[in-house]
N, C-alpha and C positions, 0 to 999 in steps of 0.2 A: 210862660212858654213851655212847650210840653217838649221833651228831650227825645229826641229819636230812639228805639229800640234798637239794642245792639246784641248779634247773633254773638253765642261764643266762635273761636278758630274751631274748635274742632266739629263744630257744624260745619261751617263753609270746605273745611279741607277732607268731609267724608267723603262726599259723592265723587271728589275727584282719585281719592283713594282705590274707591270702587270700582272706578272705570279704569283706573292702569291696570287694576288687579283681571279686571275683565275681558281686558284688550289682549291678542291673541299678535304678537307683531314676530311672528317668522322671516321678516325681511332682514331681520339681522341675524348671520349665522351664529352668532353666540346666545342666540337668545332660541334655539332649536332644544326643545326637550330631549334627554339622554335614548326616551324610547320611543319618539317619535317613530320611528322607522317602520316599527311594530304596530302601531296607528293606522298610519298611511297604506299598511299590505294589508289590512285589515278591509280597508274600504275599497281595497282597489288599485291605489294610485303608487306610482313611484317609488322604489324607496332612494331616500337620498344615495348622493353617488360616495359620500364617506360612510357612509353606515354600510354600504354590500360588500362582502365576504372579497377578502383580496388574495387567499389562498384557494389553492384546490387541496383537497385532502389525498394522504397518500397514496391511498388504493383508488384513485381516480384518476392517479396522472399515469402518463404512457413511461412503461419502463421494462428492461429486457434482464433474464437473468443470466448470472455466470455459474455453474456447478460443474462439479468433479467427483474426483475418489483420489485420496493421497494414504499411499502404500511406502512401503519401507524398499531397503535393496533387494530384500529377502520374498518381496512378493504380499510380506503381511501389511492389510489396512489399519491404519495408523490411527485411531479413533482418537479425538480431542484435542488432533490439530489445530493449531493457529492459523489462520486464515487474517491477510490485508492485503484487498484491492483495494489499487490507486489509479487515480487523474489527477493531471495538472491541474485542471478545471472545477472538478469533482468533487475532489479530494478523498478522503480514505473511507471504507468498507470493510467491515470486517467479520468475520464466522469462524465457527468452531466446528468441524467437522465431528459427526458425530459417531456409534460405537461401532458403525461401518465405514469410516473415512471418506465420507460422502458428507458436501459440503455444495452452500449455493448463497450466493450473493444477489440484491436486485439493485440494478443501477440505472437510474434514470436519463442521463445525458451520453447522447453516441462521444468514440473518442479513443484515445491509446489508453489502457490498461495494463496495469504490472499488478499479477497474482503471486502471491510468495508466502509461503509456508513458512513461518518465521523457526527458527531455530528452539529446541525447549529439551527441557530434562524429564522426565516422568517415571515413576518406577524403578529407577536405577540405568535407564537408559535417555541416552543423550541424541536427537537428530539435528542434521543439520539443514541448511535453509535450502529452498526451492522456489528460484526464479522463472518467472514464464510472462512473457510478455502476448497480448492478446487485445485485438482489435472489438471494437461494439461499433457497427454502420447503424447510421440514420435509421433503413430500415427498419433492424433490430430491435429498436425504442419505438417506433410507431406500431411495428405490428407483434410488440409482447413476445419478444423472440425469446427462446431459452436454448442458450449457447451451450454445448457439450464440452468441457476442456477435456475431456478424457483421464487419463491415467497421471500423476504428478508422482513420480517416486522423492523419497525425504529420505535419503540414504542413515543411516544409523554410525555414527564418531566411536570408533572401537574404543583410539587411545587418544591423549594429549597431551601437549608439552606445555609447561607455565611459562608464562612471557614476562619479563621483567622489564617497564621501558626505561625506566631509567640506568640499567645495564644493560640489557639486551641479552645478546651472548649466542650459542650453536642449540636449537631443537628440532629431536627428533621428530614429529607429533605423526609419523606413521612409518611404517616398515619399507627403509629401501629410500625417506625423505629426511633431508635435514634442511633448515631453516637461517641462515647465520643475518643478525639482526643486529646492524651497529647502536653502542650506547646512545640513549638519547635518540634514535632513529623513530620510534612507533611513537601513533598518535592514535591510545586510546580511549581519549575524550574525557570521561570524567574520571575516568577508572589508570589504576598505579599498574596496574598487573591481567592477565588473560592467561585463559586456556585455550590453546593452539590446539584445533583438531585437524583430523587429514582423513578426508575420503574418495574413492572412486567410484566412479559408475561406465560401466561399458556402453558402446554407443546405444546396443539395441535400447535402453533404458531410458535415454534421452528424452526428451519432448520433441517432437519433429518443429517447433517453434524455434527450440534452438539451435536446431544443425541448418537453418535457410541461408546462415550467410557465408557459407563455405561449400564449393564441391565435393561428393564424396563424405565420409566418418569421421569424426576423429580415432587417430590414432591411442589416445588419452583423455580422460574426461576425469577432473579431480575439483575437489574443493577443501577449501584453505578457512575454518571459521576461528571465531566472531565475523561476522559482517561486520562491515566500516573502522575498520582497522588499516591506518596506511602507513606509509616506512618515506620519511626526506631523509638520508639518503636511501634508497631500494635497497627492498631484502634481496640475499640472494639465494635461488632456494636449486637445490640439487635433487634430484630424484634419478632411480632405476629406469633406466630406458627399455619401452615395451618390446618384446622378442621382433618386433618388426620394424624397429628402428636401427639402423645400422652408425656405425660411426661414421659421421659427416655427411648423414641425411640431411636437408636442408625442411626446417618444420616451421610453420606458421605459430602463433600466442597467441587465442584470443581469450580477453576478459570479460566476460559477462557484467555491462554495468549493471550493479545494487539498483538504481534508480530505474532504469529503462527497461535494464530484463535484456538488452543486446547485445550479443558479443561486438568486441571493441578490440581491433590488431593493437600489439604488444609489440618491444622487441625482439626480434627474431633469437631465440634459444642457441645453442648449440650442442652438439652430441660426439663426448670423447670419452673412450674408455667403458662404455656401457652406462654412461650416464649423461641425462641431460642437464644444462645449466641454462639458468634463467633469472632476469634481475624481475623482482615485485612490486610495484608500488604498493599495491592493495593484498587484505586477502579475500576470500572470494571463489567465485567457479571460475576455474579453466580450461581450455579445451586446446588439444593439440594437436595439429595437421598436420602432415606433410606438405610439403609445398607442391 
């Protein structure tokens, strides 16, 4: 009897080898080639919906600018400013102004803005910070607005007084101001110790952003740095009352919040002896009215 012929396996399991190898099965999404996509625009057709670009690039999306000029008390531009715009939403922006204190940020989402000149030393000269709070409308963003803030003065910290928090104790940090900060009172973060500075700006100097929430000038326009320094229990801080304050003028406090950039009513002050008194939480810009 003559014995059937037998193929080897690897005859019979080529041709099928073949055909998976040749078989082109896109119905399963893991089995899509990496450049398909590149293929398919090639001939025409679709590109898949995960393979299309899910950003738009920067300079393509709708967005408004914020720019200035940040000058000192003195009138001089303040070249190499610090510059941080914020949104809640947004979150932070930031520039350097540069050897003409002209500076500009581009912000993509409308929204409330806080511009602020951060406080810095340079040269042997020390400024202090500048809050400005500033609106961006819908508009703004769709049709590439560029916003003008105008002028930001950064007042210049003549002198300072060291803060010890864990004593405290009476500083001077400017002429005609003293400071008295119970032990244990200041809360300044990760830091043992500060320098207390003290500056004034008259109103004409102001940002007209900041005088909207009072009628009339202030009387007083001062600022108290570091930023984000605060006092459980309040400092109490004395100063010279301006030639147009009289004893038991009745005057408004407002505090410029760090975060918003908005004056915020205080305890009302009082004025005896040619001086006014006033309790701190924070330090910070101040601003003083008359009532």
């Amino acid at each position: 009897m003559t014995r059937p012929h037998r193929l080897p396996l690897s005859t019979l399991c080529l041709p099928l080898l073949l055909l998976a190898a040749c078989s082109d099965d896109t119905t399963r999404p893991d089995a899509r080639p990496a450049d398909r996509g590149g293929a398919l625009e090639a001939r025409g057709e679709a590109r898949p919906p995960d393979l299309m670009p899910d950003r738009v690039s920067a300079d393509q999306r709708a967005s408004a600018r914020l720019c200035g000029t940040v000058v000192d008390d003195a009138g001089t531009k303040v070249g190499g400013a610090s510059m941080i715009v914020c949104n809640d939403h947004a979150g932070c922006l930031t520039a350097t102004a540069d050897s003409g204190g002209a500076f500009c940020v581009t912000a993509y989402e409308a929204g409330d803005y806080l511009c602020h000149a951060t406080e810095r030393t340079a040269g042997g000269t020390r400024w202090g910070d500048v809050l400005l709070p500033t609106t961006i409308a819908e508009a703004d963003v769709t049709g590439r607005a560029t916003l003008d803030l105008g002028t930001l003065v950064q007042p210049v910290i003549a002198k300072s007084a060291a803060l010890d928090a864990a004593a405290g104790g009476t500083l001077t940090p400017g002429t005609g101001v003293t400071l008295k900060v119970a032990a244990g009172a200041a809360d300044l973060g990760l830091k043992t110790s500060a320098d207390v500075g003290y500056a004034t700006l008259p109103a004409s100097k102001l940002h007209p952003k900041l005088l909207a929430t009072h009628a009339g000038s202030p009387e007083l326009a001062f600022l108290l740095v570091p930023l984000g320094v605060s006092f459980s229990p309040a400092a109490a801080l004395e100063l010279t009352a301006p030639g147009a304050i009289a004893d038991g003028t009745l005057l408004d406090l407002y505090w410029v919040n760090e975060k918003t950039g908005k004056p915020e009513l205080q305890a009302a002050p009082a004025v005896a002896g040619g001086k006014v008194s006033a309790t701190l939480k924070s330090l910070g810009w101040y601003l003083l009215y008359k009532k």
